[in-house]
C-alpha positions in Angstrom: -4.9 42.1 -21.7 -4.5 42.4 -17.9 -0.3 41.4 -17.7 -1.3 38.5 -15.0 -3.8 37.0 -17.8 -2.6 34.4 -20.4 -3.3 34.5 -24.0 -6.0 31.8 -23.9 -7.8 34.0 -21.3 -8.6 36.6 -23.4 -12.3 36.3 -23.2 -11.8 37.1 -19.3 -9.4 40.1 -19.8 -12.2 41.8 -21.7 -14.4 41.4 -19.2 -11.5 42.5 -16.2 -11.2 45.8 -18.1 -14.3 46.7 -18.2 -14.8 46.2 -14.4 -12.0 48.0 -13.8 -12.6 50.4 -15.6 -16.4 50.6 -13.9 -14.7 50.5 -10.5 -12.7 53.4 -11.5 -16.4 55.6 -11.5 -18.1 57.0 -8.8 -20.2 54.0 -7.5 -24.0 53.4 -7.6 -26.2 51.1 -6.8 -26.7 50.1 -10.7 -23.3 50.2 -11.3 -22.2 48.3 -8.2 -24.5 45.3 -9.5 -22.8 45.5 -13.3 -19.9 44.9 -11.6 -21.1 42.1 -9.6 -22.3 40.8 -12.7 -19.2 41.1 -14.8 -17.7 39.5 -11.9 -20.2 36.4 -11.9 -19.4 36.0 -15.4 -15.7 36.5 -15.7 -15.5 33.7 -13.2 -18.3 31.8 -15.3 -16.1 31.8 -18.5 -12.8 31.4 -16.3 -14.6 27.8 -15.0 -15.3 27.1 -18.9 -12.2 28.2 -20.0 -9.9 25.7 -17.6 -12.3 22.9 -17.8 -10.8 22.4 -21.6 -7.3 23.6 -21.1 -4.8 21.9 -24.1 -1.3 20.6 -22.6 0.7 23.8 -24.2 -1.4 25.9 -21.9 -1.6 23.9 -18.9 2.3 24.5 -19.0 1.9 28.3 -19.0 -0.3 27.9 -16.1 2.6 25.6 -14.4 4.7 28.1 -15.3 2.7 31.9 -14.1 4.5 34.5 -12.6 1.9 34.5 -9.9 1.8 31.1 -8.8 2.1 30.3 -5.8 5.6 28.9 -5.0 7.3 26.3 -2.3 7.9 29.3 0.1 4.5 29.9 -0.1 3.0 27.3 0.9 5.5 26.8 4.0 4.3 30.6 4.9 0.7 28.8 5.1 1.0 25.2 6.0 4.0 25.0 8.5 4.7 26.7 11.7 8.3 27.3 13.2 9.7 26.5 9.9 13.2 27.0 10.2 15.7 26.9 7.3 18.9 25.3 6.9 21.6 26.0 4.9 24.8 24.2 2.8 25.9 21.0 2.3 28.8 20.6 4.0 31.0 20.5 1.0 30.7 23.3 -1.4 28.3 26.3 -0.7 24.6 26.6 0.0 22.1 26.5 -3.2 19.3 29.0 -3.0 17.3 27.0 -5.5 16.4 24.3 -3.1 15.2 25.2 0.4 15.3 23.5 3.2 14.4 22.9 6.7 12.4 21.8 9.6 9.0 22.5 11.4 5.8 21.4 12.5 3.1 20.3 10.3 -0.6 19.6 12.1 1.9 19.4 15.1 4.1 17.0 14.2 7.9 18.0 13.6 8.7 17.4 9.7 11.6 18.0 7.1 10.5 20.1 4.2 12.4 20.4 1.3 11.8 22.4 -2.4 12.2 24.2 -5.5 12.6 27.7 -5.2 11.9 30.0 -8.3 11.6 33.4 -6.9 9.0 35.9 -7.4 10.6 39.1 -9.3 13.7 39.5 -11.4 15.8 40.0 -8.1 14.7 36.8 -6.6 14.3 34.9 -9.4 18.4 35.7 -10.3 19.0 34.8 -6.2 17.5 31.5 -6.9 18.6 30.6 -10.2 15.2 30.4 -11.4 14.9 27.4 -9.7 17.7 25.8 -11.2 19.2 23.9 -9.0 23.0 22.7 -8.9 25.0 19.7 -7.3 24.9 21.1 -4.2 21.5 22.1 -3.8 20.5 18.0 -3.8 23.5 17.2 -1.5 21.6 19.6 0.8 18.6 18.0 0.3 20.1 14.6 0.7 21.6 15.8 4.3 18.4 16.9 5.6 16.6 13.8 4.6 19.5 11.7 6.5 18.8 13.9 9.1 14.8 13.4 9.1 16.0 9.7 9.3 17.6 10.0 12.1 15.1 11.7 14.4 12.2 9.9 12.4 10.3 12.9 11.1 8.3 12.5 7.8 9.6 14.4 4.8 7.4 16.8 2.5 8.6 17.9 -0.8 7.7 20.5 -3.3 8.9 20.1 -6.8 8.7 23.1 -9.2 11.5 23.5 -11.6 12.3 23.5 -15.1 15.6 21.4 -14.8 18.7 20.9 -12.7 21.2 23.6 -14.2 23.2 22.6 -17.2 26.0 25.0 -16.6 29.5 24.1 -16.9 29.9 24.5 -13.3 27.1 22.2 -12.5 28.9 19.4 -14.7 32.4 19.5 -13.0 30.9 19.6 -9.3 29.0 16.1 -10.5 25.5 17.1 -10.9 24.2 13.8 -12.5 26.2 11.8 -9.9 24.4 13.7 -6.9 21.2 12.9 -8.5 21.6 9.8 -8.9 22.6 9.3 -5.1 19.8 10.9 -4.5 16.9 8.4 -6.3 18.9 5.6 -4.6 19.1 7.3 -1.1 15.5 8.6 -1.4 14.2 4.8 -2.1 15.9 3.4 0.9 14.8 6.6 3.3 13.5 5.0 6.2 10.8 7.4 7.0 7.8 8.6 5.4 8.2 10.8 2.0 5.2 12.9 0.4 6.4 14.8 -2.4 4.1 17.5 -4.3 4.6 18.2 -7.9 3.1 22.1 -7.3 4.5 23.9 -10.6 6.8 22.1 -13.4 8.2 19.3 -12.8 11.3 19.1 -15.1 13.4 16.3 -16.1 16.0 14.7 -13.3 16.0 18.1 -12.3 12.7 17.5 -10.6 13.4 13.6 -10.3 16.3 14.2 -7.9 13.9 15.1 -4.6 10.7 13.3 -5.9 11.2 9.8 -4.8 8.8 9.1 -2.9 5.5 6.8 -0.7 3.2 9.2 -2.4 3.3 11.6 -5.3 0.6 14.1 -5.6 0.4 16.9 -8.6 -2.0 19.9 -8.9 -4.2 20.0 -11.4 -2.4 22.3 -13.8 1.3 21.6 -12.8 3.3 19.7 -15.3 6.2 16.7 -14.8 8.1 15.5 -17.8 11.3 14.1 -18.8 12.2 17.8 -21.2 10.3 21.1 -21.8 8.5 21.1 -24.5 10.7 23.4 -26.4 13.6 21.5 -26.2 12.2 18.5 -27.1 10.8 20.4 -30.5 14.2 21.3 -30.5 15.7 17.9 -30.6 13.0 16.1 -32.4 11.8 18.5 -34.8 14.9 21.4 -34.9 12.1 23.5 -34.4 11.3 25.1 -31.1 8.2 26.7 -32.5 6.8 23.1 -32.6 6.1 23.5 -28.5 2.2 23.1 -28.8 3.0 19.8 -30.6 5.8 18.5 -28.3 3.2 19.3 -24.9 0.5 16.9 -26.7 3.4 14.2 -27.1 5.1 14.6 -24.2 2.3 13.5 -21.8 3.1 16.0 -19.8 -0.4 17.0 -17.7 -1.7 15.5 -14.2 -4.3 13.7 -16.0 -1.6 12.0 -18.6 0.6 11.0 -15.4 -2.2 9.7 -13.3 -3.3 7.7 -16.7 0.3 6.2 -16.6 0.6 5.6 -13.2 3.3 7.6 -12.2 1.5 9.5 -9.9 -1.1 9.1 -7.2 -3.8 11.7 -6.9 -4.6 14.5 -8.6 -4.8 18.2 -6.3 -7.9 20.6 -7.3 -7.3 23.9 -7.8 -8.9 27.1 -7.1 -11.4 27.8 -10.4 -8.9 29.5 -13.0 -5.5 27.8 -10.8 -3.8 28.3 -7.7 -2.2 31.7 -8.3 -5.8 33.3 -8.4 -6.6 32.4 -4.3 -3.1 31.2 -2.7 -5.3 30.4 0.9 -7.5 28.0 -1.3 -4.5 26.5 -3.0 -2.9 25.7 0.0 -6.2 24.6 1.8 -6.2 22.0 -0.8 -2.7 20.6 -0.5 -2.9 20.8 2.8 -5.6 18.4 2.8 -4.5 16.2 0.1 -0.9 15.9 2.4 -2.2 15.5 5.6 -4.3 12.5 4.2 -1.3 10.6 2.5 0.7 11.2 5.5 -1.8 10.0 8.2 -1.9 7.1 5.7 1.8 6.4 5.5 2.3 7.0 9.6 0.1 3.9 9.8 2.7 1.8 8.3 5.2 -0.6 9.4 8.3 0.5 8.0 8.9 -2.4 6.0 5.7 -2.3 4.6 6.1 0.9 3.7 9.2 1.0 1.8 8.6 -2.4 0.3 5.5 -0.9 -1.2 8.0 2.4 -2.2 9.9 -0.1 -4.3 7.3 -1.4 -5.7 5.7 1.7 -7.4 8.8 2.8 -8.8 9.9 -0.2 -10.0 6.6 -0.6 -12.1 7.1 2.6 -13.7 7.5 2.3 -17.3 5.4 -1.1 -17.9 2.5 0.6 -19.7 2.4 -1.0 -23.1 5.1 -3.9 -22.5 3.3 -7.4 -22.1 5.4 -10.0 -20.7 5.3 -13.1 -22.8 2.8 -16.2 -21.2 5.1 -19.0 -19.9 3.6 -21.5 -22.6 5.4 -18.9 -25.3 8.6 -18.9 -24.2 10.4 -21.7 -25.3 12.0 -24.4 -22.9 15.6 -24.3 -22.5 17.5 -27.4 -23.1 19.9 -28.7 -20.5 24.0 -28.3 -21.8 24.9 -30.4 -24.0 21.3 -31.5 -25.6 20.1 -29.9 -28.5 16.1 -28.8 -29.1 
């Protein structure tokens, strides 16, 4: 197969070598039209192929070398972008980027997940991994965006803040935790994106927010599916199996309420036509935003608290008052 193809799109690869290896022949007339043909139809059985996708491989889509990362879309969506760097007390994380710039016109604060593309980049950035500082960055910018009262865009894509030892002693889990309680008091407008994986409080630590979108074939969950085989089963093998529990998809978080629209893709996902992706963000964000602008600021973050604090009620059914049985005052027994 093609090395940008998956395993499940091996149907497609046959087809991609034989144009290839048509386009590799003088051209003609006749053989111009096979081409277009096998062309037609590759994208045919791509549509098919994606409309039944299982969890297991929406996560290797989530997770394809050619997907479109968060610098990406800044390169397309954003003008004057300007990064900034460190947070003030340790170093700078590469794994998180952050800056400001102007979105439809209007200055914003963008902030995201930064896997790199090649080896080099991807060992410059950790893979995405971010560490305690990379969120007290992110938290510095978002005070800042406070401050001068510019909305906040965020793209999440990363398998996990980084468990290293390092990570532990500069207080990882206690700068994300400042984070969700900083991020639900931000007194400004916050659209956050889940654009590739989504990964435990990893991901959780920037995603607080008035509106979380995810693309269609980007995944958010609580662990990778490996590890929780791993933990559940002592088998990491049992991946496919842990994707179908975990609930992992855009369809299985919508269905929870945990997030609030769904982003189409290009037909076979976003790393196949980047300008289409990012047409298609772009529209879903500038939507949301225009949406959330309108707000009063109390109504906006009282309506903040309110989705996250409903999280987690699917399933749990409060008792009716008539069941729960009356108290008696002290002193008097039932």
């Amino acid at each position: 197969m093609p090395s940008d193809t998956l395993d499940f799109e091996e149907p497609v690869a046959v087809l991609l070598k034989e144009i290839e290896a048509l386009s590799m022949m003088p051209q003609t007339p006749e053989r111009r039209a096979s081409i277009a043909q096998l062309e037609a139809r590759a994208a045919e059985l791509r549509r098919e192929i994606y409309a039944t996708l299982k969890p297991w491989q929406i996560v290797q889509v989530a997770r394809h070398p050619n997907r479109p990362i968060m610098l990406d879309y800044v390169e397309r969506l954003f003008t004057e972008f300007t990064e900034v760097h460190g947070d003030r007390r340790f170093a700078d994380d590469k794994a998180i980027v952050t800056g400001f710039g102007f979105y439809h016109g209007q200055p914003v604060a963008v902030i995201g997940h930064q896997k790199g593309r090649d080896t080099k980049q991807k060992i410059f950035r950790n893979f995405g991994y971010a560490k305690p500082e990379g969120y007290r960055k992110a938290l510095r910018i978002m005070e800042l965006a406070q401050k001068f009262k510019r909305p906040v865009i965020v793209f999440v894509d990363t398998p996990a803040a980084y468990p290293g030892i390092e990570s532990e002693e500069r207080g990882v889990a206690e700068a994300i935790a400042l984070n969700l309680r900083e991020m639900a008091l931000l007194d400004t407008p916050i659209v956050v994106i889940v654009c590739g994986e989504g990964g435990s409080g990893g991901a959780l630590g920037i995603a607080v927010g008035d509106r979380i979108l995810m693309q269609e074939f980007s995944v958010y969950s609580v662990i990778p599916p490996e590890g929780c085989a791993a933990i559940l089963w002592r088998d990491a093998k049992r991946k496919v199996e842990a994707a179908e529990a975990l609930k992992m998809t855009a369809i299985d978080m919508r269905h929870l309420g945990l997030i609030d629209e769904i982003v189409k893709e290009p037909a076979g996902g976003a790393h196949l036509d980047y300008a289409q992706a990012a047409t298609l963000v772009d529209e879903a964000i500038h939507r949301h935003l225009t949406e959330l602008s309108a707000l009063a600021p109390a109504a906006r973050l009282d309506a903040r608290y309110a989705k996250f604090r409903a999280m987690g009620s699917i399933g749990v059914t409060e008792p009716a008052p008539s069941a729960v049985p009356a108290q008696a005052p002290p002193g008097v027994s039932n």
